[in-house]
C-alpha positions as CSV (number, residue, x, y, z in Angstrom):
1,X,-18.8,7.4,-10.3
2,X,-16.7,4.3,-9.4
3,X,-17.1,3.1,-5.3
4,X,-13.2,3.0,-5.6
5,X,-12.5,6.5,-6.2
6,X,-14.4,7.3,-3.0
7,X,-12.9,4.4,-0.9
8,X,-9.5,5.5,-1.8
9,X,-10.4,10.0,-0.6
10,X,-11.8,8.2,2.3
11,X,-8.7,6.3,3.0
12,X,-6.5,8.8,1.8
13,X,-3.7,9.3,4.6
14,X,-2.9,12.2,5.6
15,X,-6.6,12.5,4.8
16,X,-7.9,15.0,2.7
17,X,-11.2,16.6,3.2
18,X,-13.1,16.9,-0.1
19,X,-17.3,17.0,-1.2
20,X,-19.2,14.5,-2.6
21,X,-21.3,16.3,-5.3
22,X,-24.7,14.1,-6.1
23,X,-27.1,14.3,-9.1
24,X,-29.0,17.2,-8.1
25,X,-26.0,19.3,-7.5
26,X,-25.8,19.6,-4.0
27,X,-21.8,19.1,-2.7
28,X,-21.9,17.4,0.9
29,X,-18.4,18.5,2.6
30,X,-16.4,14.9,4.0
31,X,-14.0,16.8,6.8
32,X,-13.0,14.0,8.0
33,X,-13.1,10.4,7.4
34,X,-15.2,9.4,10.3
35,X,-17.7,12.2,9.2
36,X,-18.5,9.2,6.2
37,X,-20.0,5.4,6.4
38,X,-20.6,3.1,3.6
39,X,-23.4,0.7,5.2
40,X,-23.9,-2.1,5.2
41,X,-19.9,-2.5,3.9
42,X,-18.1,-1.4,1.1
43,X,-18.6,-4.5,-0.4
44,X,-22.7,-4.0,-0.5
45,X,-23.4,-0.6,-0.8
46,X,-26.9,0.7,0.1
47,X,-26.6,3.9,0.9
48,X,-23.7,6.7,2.4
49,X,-24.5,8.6,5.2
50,X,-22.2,11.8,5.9
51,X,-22.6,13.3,8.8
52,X,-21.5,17.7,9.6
53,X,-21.0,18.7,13.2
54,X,-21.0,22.4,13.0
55,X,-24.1,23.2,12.3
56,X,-25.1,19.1,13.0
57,X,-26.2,17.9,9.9
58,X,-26.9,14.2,7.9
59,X,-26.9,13.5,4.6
60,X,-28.2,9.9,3.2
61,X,-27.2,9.6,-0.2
62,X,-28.1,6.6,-2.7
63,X,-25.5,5.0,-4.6
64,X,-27.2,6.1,-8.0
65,X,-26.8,9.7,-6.6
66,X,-23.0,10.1,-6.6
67,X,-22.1,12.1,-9.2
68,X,-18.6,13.6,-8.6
69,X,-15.9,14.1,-5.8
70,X,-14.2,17.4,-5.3
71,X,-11.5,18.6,-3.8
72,X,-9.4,21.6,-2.7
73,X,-7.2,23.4,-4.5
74,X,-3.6,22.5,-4.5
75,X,-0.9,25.4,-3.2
76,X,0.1,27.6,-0.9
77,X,-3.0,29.8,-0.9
78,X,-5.3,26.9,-0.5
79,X,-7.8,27.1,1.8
80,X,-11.3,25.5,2.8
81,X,-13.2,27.6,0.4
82,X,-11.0,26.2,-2.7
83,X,-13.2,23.5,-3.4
84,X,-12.7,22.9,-7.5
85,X,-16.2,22.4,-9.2
């Protein structure tokens, strides 16, 4: 997965929330674009951390680990379970 494609969701305005799917399956939900850091910048990447508030939860995630980014459904009967896989 290209570092673009994720720096563009993340930028997205009005943002969109989507998941971040890594290698081992596992989709991490991005609610909002604070909820996601590139560090040390987007122009070194070392690793992403993604942080969940409800239950509180972190997620490191190595650069070799992104696999895919998915999001909702598109339409009226969209909602936050519509994720696409």
């Amino acid at each position: 997965m290209e570092y673009r494609e994720l720096f563009a969701a993340i930028d997205a305005r009005p943002f969109r929330p989507f998941k971040v799917e890594i290698v081992s399956g596992r989709q991490i939900d991005v609610t909002h674009p604070d909820n996601i850091m590139v560090l040390p910048s987007r122009q070194r990447v070392h690793h992403i951390e993604v942080y969940q508030t409800e239950p509180w939860d972190m997620a490191i995630i190595w650069p070799e680990g992104l696999a895919a980014l998915l999001f909702p459904a598109e339409g009226p009967a969209a909602g936050p379970a519509d994720f696409g896989t």
